[in-house]
N, C-alpha and C positions, 0 to 999 in steps of 0.2 A: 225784530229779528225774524228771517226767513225759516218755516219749519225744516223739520229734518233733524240730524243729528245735532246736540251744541256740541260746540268747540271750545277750544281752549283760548280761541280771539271772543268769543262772544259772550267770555267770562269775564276777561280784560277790560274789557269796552263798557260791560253792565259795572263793576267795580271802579271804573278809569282808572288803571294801573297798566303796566306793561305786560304784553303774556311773558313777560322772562320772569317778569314778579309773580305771575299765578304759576308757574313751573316750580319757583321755589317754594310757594306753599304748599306742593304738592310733593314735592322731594326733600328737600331741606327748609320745612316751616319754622326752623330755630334762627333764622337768618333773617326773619323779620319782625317788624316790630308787631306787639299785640294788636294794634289798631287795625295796620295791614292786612294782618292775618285773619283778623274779624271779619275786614271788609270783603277780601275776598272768597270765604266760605261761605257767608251770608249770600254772594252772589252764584257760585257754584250751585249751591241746595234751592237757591230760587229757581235758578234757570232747568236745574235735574241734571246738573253734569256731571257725566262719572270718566273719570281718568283711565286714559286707554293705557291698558295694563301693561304692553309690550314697553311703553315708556317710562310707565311707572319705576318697571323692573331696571332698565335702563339706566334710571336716576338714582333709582337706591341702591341698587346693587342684590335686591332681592325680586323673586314673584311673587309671593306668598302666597305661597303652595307647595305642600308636603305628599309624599308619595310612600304608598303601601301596599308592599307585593307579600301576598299570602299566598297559601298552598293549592286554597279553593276558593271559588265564592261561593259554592254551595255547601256551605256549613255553619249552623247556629253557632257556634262557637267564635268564627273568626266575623262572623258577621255584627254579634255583638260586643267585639272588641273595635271592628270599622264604624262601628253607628258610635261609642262614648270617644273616639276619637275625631269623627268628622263635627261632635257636638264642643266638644273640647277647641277644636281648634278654632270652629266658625263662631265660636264669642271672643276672638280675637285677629277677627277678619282674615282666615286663613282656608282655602280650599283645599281639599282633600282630592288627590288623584291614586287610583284603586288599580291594580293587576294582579292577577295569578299566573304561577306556574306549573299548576295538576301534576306536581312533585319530579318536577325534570328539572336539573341545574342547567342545562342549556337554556330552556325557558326562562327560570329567572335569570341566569346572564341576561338574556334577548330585552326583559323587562325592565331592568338596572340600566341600559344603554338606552333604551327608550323613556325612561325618565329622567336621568340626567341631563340626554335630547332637548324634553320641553322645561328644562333651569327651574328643577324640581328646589328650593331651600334646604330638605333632608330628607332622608328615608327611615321607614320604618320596615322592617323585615322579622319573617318569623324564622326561630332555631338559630344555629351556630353553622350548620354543618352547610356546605358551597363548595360551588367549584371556586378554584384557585383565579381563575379569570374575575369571577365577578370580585373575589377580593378585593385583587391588585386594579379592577376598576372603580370600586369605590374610596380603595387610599389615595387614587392620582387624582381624584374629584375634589378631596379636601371638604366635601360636605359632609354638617352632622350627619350620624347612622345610629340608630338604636337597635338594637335585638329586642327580639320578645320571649317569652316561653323559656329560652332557653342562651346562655352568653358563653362566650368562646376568648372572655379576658383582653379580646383585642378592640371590639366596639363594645360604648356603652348597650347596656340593656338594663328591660326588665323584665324578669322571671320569677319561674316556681320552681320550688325542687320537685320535681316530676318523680322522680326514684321515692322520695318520701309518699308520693299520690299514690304509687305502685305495692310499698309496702303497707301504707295505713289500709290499702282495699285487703290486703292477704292478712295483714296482721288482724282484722275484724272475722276475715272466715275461720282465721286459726282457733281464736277466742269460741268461736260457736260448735269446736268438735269437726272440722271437714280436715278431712285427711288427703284429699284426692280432689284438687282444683285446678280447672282448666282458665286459659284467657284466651281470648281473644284481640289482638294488636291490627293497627295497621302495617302497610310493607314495610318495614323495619328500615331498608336502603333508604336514604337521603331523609329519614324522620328518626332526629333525635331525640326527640321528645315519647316516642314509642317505644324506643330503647332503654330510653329511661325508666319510664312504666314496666316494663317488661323487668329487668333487670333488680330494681326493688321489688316487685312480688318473690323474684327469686331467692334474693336474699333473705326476705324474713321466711320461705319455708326452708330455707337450708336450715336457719339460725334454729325452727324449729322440730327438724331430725327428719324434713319432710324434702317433696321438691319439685321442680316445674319441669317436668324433663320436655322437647322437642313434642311429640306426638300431640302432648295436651296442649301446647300454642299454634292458634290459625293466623295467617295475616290474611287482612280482607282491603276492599276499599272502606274507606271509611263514612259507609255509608249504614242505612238503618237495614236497608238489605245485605250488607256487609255481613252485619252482626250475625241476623238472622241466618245466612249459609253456615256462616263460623261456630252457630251453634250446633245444628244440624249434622256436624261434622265431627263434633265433639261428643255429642248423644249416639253417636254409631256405632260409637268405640266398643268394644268389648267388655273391655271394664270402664263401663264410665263417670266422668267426675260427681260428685255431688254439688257443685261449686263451680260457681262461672265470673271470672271477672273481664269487663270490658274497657278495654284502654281508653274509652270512651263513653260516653253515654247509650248514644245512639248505639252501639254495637250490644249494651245492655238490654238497651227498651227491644233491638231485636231478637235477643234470646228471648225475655217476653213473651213476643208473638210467638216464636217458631214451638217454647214448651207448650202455649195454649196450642198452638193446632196440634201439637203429638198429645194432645190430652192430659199433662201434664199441671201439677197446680205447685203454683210457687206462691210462699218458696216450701211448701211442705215436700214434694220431691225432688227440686232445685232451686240453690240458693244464685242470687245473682249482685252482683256488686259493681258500677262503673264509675267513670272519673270524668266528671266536667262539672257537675252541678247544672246542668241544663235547667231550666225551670219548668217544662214538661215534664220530667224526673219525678217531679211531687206533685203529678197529676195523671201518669199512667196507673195504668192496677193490676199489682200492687206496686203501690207507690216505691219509689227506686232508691235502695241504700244507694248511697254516691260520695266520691271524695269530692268537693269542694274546689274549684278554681275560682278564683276571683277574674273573669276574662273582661268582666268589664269596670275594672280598677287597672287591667295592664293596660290597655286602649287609652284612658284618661291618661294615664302615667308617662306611657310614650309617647301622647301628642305632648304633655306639659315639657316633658323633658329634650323633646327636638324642636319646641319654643326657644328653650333657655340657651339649647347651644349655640341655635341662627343670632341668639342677640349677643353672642359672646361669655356666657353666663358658664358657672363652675358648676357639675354635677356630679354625683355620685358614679364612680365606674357601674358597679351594680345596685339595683335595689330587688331585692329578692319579698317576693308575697307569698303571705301563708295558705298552706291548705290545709284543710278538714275532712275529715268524716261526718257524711251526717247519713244518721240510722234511718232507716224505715220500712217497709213491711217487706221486701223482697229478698229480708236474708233472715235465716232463723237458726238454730241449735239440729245440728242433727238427731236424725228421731223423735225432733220433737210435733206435737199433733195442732 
């Protein structure tokens, strides 16, 4: 055999079979006999043939390849929900194709059209909340679609109650005596997931004769210097909070920084609480009370579950993951030393 690329005649020929017979071991290998089927994969993995994919897809009727548009790439959060998914998928010979929308529904529509484009099997998509276009362009596609974070009862997902994350961070400062807590969110506009946070802290200080009024929420990007402004902006205040919660981590770890450079020591003069469970969290100082996402159990759970629907498989509408508090050194009892 002449170098260069092998073919799919020069599989044939090593095997003596027909390429209509190495076509079917490669698209329908149920249509052959075991003997067949031996022969010609022994000859394929001899010669190093790998099956051009456009054909593959062709044959089966799939690419195997699943597509996941988030808000950002620059974020440990959705990053490590794209790494236990890209791991999930690729032990069942599936590539993973990645876009963001930096929180513009045009964008994701533009994304959704562009992966549809390249005959994506399903998508995986973060929140509920979309323009009405990308809807109606993912129900005339007909392909599986999972939500994450957050479900809207029309596609499957898997989520967390976020309002729960929102209230266990308030209901812990309520616990330690802070009467007077501010948060910090991201832009609230097209992130339901921050609404949700936002919305549970409020509820449990209403519940507790207390309350989150406007003044004391900043919306920031959601970044580490996000937080950091948001803090800054909340310490200005007149009267201000004893108590900081960050819709996020990162908007935590950035109060943090911003109270060390005002001279500030936490949590002896500010307590700080955020929601991801980052795993920097229990390595900043002091280490970061935080509610608990499980981000890299949704990423598993979305790729297994936009598996099961390309194979035709029954799933649960929702599967909802629990979160937690977990305590440590960044929040403490007012007045205490």
């Amino acid at each position: 055999m002449s170098g260069g690329r092998v073919k799919l005649s020069d599989v044939a020929r090593d095997a003596g079979v027909s390429p209509a017979t190495v076509s079917r071991a490669i698209a329908q290998p149920d249509l052959l006999s075991p003997d067949t089927l031996a022969k010609v994969r022994a000859s394929a993995q001899r010669l190093g043939y790998l099956p051009d994919g456009a054909a593959r897809a062709l044959a089966s009727g799939r690419s195997m390849t699943i597509g996941a548009i988030v808000p950002t790439l620059d974020s440990a959060i959705f990053a490590r929900a794209l790494q236990a998914m890209q791991a999930t998928l690729a032990q069942a010979g599936y590539l993973l194709l990645v876009a963001s929308h930096e929180a513009s529904p045009a964008a994701e529509t533009q994304a959704v059209r562009a992966l549809l484009g390249r005959g994506v099997d399903g998508l995986m998509l973060v929140g509920a909340e979309r323009a009405p276009e990308t809807t109606a362009l993912l129900d005339a596609s007909g392909l599986p679609v999972v939500l994450t974070w957050c479900g809207d009862g029309h596609f499957t997902a898997i989520t967390i109650d976020n309002a729960l994350a929102g209230r266990l961070a308030a209901e812990h400062l309520i616990r330690l005596g802070h009467r007077r807590i501010g948060m910090i969110t991201g832009h609230l506009q097209f992130n339901d997931r921050q609404r949700a946070r936002l919305a549970g802290a409020r509820a449990a200080l209403t519940e507790a004769g207390l309350s989150l009024p406007d003044p004391l929420v900043v919306e920031q990007a959601l970044t580490l210097a996000g937080g950091r402004a948001g803090c800054a902006m909340l310490l200005e205040l007149e009267d201000k909070p004893t108590a900081l919660i960050g819709g996020i981590d990162l908007f935590a770890i950035g109060c943090l920084e911003e109270a060390h450079a005002r001279g500030m020591t936490v949590p002896r003069d500010l307590s700080v609480v955020g929601i991801d469970g980052l795993d920097m969290s229990a390595h900043v100082s002091p280490s970061l009370t935080t509610v608990h996402v499980p981000t890299g159990r949704i990423g598993h759970l979305a790729a297994r579950t936009l598996m099961a629907l390309v194979q035709g498989d029954r799933v649960d509408a929702e599967t909802m993951l629990p979160v937690e508090l977990v305590i440590r050194r960044s929040s403490q009892a007012v007045g205490a030393v």
